[in-house]
N, C-alpha and C positions, 0 to 999 in steps of 0.2 A: 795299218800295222801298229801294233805296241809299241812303243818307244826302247822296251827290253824284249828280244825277241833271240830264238836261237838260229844262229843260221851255221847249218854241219855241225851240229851238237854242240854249238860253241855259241854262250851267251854275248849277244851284243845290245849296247846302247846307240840306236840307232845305226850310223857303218860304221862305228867303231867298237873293236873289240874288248872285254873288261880286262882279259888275262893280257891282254901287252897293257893297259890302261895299268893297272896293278904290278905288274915289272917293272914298269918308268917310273908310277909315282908311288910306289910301297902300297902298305896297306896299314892299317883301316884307312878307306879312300868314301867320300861322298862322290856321286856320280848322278849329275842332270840333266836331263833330255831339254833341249832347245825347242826342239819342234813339239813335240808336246805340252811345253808350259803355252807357246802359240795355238796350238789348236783350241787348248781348254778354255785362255781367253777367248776365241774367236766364238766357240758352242753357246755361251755366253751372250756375247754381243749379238750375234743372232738370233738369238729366243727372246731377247728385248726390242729386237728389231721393230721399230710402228711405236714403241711406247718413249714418251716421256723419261729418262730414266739417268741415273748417278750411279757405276758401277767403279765399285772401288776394292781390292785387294786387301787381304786381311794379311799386312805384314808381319805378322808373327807366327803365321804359319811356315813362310821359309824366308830371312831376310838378309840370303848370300846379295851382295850388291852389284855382283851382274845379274843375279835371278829377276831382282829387279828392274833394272835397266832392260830385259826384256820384256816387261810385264809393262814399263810405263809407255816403251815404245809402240806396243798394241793401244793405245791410249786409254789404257782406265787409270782411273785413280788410286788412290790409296788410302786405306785406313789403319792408325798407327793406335798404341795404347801407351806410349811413353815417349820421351822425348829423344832417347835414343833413335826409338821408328821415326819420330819426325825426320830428326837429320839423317839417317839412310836414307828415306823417300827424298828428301831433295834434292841430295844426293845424288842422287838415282835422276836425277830427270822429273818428278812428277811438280805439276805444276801446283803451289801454293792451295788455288782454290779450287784443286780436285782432291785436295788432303783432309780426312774428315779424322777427328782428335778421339775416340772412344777409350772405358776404360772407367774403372769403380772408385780410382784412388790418385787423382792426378795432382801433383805436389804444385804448391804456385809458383817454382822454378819452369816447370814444365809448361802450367797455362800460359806463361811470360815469353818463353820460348817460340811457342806458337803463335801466339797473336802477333810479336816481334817480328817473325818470320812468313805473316800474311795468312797462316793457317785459321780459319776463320770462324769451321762447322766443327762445334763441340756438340758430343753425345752425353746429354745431364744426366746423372745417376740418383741424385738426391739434392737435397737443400741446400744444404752447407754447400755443397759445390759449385751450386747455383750462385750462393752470394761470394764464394770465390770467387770465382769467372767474372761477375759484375764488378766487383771492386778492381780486380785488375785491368778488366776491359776500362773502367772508367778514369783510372791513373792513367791510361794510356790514349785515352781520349777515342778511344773505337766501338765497335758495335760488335759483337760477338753472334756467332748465327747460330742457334740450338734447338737440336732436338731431345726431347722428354726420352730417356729409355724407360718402355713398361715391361714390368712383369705379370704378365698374363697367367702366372701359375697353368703352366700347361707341359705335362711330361712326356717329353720327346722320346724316353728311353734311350739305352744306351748309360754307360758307366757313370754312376753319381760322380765322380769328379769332372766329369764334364757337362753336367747337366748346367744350365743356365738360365731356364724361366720357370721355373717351381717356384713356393712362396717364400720356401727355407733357403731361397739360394742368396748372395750377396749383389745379387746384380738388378736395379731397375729399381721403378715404381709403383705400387698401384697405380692402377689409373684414375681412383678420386684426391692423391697426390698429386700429381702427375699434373690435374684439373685445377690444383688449387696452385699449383706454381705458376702456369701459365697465364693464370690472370693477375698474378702478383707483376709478372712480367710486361705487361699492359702499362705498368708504373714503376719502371725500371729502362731508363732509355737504355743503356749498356747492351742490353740485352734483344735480342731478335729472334720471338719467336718463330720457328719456321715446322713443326711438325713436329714428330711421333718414330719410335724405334722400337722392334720388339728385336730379338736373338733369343731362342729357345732352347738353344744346344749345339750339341755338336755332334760328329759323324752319324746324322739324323739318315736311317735308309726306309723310310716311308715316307709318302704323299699326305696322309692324313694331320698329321703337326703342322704341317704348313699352310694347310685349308684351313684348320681352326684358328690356328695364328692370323689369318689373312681374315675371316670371320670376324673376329671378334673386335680387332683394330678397326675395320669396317666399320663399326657396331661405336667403337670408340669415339671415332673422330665427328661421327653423327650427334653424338651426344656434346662433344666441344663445341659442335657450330651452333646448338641449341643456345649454347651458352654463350652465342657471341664471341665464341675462338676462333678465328682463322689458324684451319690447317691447313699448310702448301705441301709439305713433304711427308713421305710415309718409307721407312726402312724398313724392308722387312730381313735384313739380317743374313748370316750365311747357317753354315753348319749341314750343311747338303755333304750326303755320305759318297765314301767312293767303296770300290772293292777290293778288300785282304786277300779274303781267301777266294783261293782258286785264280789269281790273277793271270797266271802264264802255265798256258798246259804243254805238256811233251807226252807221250807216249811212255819215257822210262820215268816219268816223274809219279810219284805216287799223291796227289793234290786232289783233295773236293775240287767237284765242279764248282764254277763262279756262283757265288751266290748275288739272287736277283737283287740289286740294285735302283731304283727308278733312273733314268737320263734325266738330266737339268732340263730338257726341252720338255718333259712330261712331266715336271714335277712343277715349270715355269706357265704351264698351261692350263691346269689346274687354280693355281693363286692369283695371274697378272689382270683375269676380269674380272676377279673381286675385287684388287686394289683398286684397279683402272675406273671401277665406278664409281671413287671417292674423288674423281678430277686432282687427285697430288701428284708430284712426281715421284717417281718412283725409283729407291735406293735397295740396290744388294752390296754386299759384304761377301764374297766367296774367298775362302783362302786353300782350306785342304782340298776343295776340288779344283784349283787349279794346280798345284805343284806335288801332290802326294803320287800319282802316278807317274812323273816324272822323275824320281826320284830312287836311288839306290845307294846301299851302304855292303859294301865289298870289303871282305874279312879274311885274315888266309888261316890253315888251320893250323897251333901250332901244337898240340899234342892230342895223342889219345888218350883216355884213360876207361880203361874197363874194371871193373867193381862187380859185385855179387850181386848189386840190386840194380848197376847202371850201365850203360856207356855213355860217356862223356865225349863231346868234341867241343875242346878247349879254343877259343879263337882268340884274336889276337882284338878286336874291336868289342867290346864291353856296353854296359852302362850307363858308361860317360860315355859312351857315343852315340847311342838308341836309346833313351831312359823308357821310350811308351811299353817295349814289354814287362819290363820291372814295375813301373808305375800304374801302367791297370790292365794288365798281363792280356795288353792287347796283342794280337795275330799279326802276323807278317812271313809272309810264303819266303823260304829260303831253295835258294836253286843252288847247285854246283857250276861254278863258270866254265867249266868241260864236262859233260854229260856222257857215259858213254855205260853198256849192259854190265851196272853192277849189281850186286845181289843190297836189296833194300832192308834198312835196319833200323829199330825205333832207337834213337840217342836224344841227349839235352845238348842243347846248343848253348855253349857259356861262356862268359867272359872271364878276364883275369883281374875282376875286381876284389876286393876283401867283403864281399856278402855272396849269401845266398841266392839273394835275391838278384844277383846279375846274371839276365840268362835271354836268349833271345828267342827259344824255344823251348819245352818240355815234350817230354814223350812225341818227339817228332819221324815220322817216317820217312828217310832222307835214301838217295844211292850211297853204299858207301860212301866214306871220305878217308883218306889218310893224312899223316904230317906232311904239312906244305902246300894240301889243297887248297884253293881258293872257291870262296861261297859269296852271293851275291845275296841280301837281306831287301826285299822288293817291297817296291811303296813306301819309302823313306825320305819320300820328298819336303811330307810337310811332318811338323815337331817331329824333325832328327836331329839336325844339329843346333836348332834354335835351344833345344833340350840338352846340351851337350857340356860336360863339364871338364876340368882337372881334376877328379874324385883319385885318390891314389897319386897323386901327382902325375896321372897321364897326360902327356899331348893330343890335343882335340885333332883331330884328322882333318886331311885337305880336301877341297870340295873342287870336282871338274867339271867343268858345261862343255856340254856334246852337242854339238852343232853339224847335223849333217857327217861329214869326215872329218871333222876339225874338232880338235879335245882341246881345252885351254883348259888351265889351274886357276882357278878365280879365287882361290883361301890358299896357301901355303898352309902344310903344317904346324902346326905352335914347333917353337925350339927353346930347348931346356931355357935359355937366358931367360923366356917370357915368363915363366914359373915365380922367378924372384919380385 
């Protein structure tokens, strides 16, 4: 079963219902499935099952600090990109040398942080970082464990602002860089060569980007050992897509069918005999497939507005609270939290921010709604509230983890004091 499912017309998060969820704790409400952030680690840890392998959580896809504390408790790891992630992750339970440090821009407040606090495996993006990392490592008398991030210039498709291994993108190395660091590092005790990293994107929904990515690394590391490189580790990265549209069907809903997807099991089946034949251990990075289906942002409606060219349903949860429609007017299926035979009507779905551009639908096909209804915005598990601001001087919404029959408030609301 879906973790948001209807049971008698009535959306639920697992046994609990959103419309008492949304009476108790107001609205805009973040709202997270327990047992689904479990299962998707467990699909996971499964398909790696017989391999060698370092499976770590991309905490910047949702870094509520009980989401995580469930996340560490299925025991993977963590991968952070600032120092703030660091201390949530440890926070959280995860242990020091399951923390791997990624990330294009890391300040030497942050590498100092890390290495201070045991975190050990740095993802190198370039030079300079390189000899950051060694001079601090070496003030502090330790060895720093690193993998190379390559840019393999290979296009995953999906929205240029989340593209990641193109050659125009900011992230990664060639790999005759890449070649030339790694032997610098041979004369560089600080430092610990351990392997190679590609990340090609993000919400990747084909198999083929991850065959060539898994190819060409392949292809990679053969060439480093030619060269007298020991490779031990090979990341090959997350960015494994989930499903928008079409995620939750009913009969009165008017929703495309789901569109096809690959599973993690068939998309892990495809790359693990490639990597697996370069003898390294083997690192993923998954974040928005573990908590995006978990995930929901519940809105109530607070006006209608009809116009000559529109209808409007004005809600109360905005932009600063879901930026990903605004920001690459990505899809996210809206349900009504009581569904029942209304006559269906294309409206925009908007918030009460001061742009245009706040809106979490367009020409959407919705059941009615009137003032006071409450809507459920699905798949907002991962970049929702990570994404989440004061724009307008709004309060960012409270985030609840559904456990079973048991709701806990794991974020309170901002309250006006926190503004100053």
């Amino acid at each position: 079963m879906r973790p948001f499912h209807f049971l008698h017309d009535e959306l639920y998060c697992e046994d609990v219902a959103l419309a008492e969820l949304a009476e108790r704790v107001g609205t805009p409400l973040y709202v997270y499935s327990a047992r689904s952030i479990r299962d998707r680690c467990r699909a996971f840890k499964s398909a790696l099952e017989g391999y060698d392998h370092h499976l770590t959580y991309a905490v910047k896809a949702n870094a509520n600090l009980e989401v995580l504390r469930v996340i560490a408790a299925e025991q993977l790891g963590a991968d952070v990109a600032s120092k703030g992630e660091a201390f949530l992750a440890l926070s959280a339970g995860f242990a020091p040398e399951s923390i791997s440090f990624s990330g294009v821009g890391k300040r030497a407040d942050e590498i100092l942080f890390a290495l201070k606090n045991n975190i050990r495996r740095f993802y190198v993006e370039s030079e300079q970082e390189w000899d950051a990392l060694s001079e601090i490592a070496r003030q502090l008398g330790v060895r720093a464990r690193v993998l190379l991030r390559l840019n393999l210039d290979i296009d995953a498709g999906g929205h240029d602002y989340i593209s990641t291994g193109k050659k125009h993108d900011k992230f990664g190395l060639a790999p005759d860089r890449a070649l030339a660091l790694a032997v610098r590092g041979e004369h560089s005790p600080p430092i610990d060569f351990r392997g190679l990293h590609v990340h090609i994107g993000s919400q990747i929904t084909s198999v083929e980007p991850f065959v060539e990515a898994a190819e060409k690394l392949s292809e990679i590391v053969e060439h480093f050992r030619r060269r007298s490189i020991p490779v031990h580790d090979l990341d090959i990265g997350g960015g494994f897509g989930v499903v928008y549209e079409g995620f939750l069907q009913h009969p009165l809903l008017d929703e495309p069918k789901t569109k096809s997807v690959p599973e993690i099991a068939t998309i892990l089946e495809r790359i693990l005999p490639i990597v697996r034949a370069t003898g390294c251990k083997i690192a993923l990075q998954p974040g928005r497939a573990i908590v995006a289906e978990a995930g929901a942002l519940v809105s109530k409606v607070l006006y209608r507005k009809e116009t000559d060219a529109k209808t409007f349903l004005i809600v109360d949860g905005g932009m600063n609270d879901l930026l990903r429609p605004s920001l690459y007017r990505a899809y996210h299926q809206i349900v009504p939290l009581k569904i029942a035979r209304r006559a269906l009507e294309t409206v925009d779905v908007v918030g009460p921010c001061c742009e245009s551009g706040d809106f979490f639908a367009l020409d959407r096909r919705l059941p009615r709604l009137d003032r006071g209804d409450a809507l459920a915005v699905l798949c907002a598990g991962a970049y929702g509230f990570v994404l989440s601001s004061n724009y307008n001087a709004q309060l960012r919404p409270a985030e609840v983890l559904v456990d079973g029959a048991k709701a806990a408030c794991v974020r309170e609301r901002d309250r006006l004091e926190e503004l100053l």
